[in-house]
N, C-alpha and C positions, 0 to 999 in steps of 0.2 A: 176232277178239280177238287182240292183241297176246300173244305165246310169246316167254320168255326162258332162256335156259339158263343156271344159275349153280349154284356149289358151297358156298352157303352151309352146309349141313348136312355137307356133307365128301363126299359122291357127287353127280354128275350129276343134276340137274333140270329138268324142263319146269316151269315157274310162269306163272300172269299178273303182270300188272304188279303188281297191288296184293296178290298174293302176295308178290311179288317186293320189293314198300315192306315189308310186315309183317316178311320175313325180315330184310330189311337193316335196320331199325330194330334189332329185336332183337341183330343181331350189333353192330350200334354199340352201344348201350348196352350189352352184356358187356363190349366192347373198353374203353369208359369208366370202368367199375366196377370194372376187373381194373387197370388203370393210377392207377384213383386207389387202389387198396387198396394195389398196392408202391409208390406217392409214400408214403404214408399209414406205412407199414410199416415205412418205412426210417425215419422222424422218428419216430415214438414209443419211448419208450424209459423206462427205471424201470418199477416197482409203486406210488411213493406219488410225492407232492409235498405243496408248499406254498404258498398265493395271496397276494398280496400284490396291492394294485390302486394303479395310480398315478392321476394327475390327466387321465380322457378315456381311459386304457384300461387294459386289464388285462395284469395280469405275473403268468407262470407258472413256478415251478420246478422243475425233477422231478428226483427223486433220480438217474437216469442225466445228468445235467449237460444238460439242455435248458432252456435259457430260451427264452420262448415270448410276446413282446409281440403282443397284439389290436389287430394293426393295418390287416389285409385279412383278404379271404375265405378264403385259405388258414389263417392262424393263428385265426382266430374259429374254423374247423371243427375245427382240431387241438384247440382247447380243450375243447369239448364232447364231440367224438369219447375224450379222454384221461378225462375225469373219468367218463362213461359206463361204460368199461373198466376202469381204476382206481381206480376212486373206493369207499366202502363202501356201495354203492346206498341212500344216503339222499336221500331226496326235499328235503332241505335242504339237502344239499351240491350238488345238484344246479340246485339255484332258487338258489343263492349264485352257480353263473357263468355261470348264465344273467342274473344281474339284471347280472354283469359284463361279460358279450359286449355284450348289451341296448348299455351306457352306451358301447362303444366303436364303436358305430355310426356316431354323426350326426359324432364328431371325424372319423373316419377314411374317411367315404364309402364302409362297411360298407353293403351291399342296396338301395344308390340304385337300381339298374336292375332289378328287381324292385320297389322302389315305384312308381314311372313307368309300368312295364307293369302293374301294376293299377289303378293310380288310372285310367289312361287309357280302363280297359275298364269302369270303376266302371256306368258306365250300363248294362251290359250285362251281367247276372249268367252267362249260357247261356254267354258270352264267358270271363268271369274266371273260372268255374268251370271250364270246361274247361284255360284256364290254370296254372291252379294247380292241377289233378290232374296235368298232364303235369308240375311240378316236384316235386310230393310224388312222386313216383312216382320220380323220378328222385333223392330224398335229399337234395334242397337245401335245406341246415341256415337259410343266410343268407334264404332264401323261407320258411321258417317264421317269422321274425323280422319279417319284410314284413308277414306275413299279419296276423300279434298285434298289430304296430303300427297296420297300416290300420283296424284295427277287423272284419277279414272274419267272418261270422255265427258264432258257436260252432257253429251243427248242420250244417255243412260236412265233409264226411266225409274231413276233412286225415286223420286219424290213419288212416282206413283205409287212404287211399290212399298213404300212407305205410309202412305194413305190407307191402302189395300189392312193395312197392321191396326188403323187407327176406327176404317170402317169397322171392322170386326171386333173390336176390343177398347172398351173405355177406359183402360189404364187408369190411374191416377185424377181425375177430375177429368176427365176428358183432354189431358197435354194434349201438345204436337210439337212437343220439341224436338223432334229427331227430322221432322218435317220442317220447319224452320232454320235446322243450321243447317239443310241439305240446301234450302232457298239463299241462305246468308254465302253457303258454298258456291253459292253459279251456277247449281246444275238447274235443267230444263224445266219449268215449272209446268209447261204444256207437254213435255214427253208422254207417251201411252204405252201401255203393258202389251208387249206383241200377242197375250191372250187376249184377245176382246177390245183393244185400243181404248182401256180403260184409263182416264186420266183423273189426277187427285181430286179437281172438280167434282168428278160423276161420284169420287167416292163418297168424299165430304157431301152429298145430298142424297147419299142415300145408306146411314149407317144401320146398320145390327142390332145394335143396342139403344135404349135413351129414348133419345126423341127426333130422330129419323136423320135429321142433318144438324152440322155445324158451323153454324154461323161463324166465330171467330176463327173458324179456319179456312172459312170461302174471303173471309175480309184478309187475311193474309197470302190468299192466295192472290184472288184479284190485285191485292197491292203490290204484288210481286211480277205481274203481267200475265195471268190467268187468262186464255182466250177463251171467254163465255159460251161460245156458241158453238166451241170443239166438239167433234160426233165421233162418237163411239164406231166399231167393226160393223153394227149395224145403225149408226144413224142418228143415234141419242145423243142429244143435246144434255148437259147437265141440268137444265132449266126442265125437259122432258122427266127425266130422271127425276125430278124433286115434285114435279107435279104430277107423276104419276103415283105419289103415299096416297092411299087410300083416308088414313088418317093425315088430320094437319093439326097444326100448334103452335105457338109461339116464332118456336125455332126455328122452325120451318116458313115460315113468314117471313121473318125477318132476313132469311137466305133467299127467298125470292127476290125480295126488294134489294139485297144485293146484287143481284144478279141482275133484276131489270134495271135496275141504275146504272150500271155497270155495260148495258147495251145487249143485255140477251133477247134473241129475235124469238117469240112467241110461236109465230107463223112456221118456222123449219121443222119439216117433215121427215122425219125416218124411215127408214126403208119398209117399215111396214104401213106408213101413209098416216101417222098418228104425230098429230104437234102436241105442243107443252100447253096450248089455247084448249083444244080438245078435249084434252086429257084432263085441265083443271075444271070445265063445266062438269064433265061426264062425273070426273068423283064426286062434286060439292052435288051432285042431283043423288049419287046412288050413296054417298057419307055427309051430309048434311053440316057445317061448322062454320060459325058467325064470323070468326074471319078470314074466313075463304070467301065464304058470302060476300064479306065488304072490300074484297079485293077485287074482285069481278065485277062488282056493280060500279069500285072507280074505273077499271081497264074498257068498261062498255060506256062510258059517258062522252 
């Protein structure tokens, strides 16, 4: 068997080759996601704006002086990425530019190569599906749009695999735009990844980076029709999944109470016999945190 020695990880390694593919994919896609978030970081600018739409595409203004015409791939993503962030998380203001990206497609030759690559694989679902997990996975806003137009199944587990992008990867302020116009699209909010029956939930509570879950994107999700209590290949409730951080915080807080408000059952056990109840004594005794402590002492009164 072929041995390569490389530094991906930042020390000396022996790998195989398809070691060696797995590492280097992943270091490419950080190297993509870290270069599109300062492209991304240096253009957005202001808190508010205001839409105006012309004739075939959309015009944007933001109160830091950006005007913002929908006329390729980069500006369609700034607009969705800005409204996402800035915007006052209504699911109307949010389906108002998405109906506007939408319209500035077919003028502007917006996801032509994305429809092409799926229409071409249409015969072959094992094909397209794979395809378009590797773009959902990768945050491509313009391949969401491909997807919704092509007609591709709503029980396609875009939105998961889309999550799967956002656990891993804080982008831009933490977006989830491409998770949003996948929900604005109709497809499954509850779908799961046939690896692991992992769904956007379990991902959103337990990310990579930051501060472990995301709140506003468990409130969009739940508002979407999020079933709380969904269990993973093995059993995991997303509520398990978020009380199993050793570390808690803010963020993490505030997702639980999402999530218990919302009707997630404490008590559902996973196949390995461990609940989300459990699981939050067990840490707060062996990571000690004031407000895990004052969550516990209200859930036991």
């Amino acid at each position: 068997m072929a041995i390569l020695t490389g530094r991906l990880t930042g020390v000396s390694e022996r790998l195989t080759i398809h070691e060696f593919g797995g590492r280097a994919a992943v270091a490419s896609s950080k190297a993509f996601h870290d270069a599109e978030r300062s492209e991304l970081d240096a253009t957005v600018r202001g808190d508010s704006y205001s839409r105006t739409t012309g004739r075939g595409f959309c015009q944007l203004y933001y109160r830091g002086g950006l005007m913002v015409n929908i006329n390729d791939d980069k500006s369609f993503k700034l607009a969705l990425i800005t409204e996402d962030l800035q915007g006052d998380q209504s699911k109307d203001d949010f389906a108002a530019v998405c109906e506007q990206a939408r319209a500035a497609m077919s003028p502007h030759d917006i996801g032509s190569d994305f429809r092409r690559a799926y229409f071409s694989c249409m015969s072959d679902p094992k094909i397209l599906m794979s395809q378009i997990q590797a773009d959902m996975m990768d945050n491509y806003m313009v391949a969401a749009f491909a997807c919704i137009e092509l007609g591709v199944p709503k029980h396609f587990p875009l939105i998961a695999w889309a999550a799967l992008n956002k656990m891993d990867f804080e982008g831009l302020q933490g977006e989830i735009a491409c998770m949003r116009t996948l929900m604005w699209g109709g497809f499954d909010v509850n779908s799961q990844t046939p690896e692991g029956g992992i769904s956007a939930l379990h991902a959103m509570c337990n990310l990579k980076w930051g501060r472990g879950a995301h709140p506003r994107a468990v409130h969009h999700l739940i508002e979407n029709g999020a079933d709380v209590n969904i269990q993973s290949a093995t059993g995991d409730t997303p509520m398990i999944t978020l009380c199993g951080h050793a570390a808690w915080n803010e963020d993490i807080d505030r997702t639980f109470y999402l999530l218990f408000d919302a009707g997630a059952d404490l008590e559902v056990e996973a196949e390995d016999g461990v609940s989300a109840w459990l699981l939050l004594q067990g840490q707060q005794k062996e990571n000690p945190h004031p407000l895990r402590e004052q969550l516990i002492s209200e859930l036991s009164e």
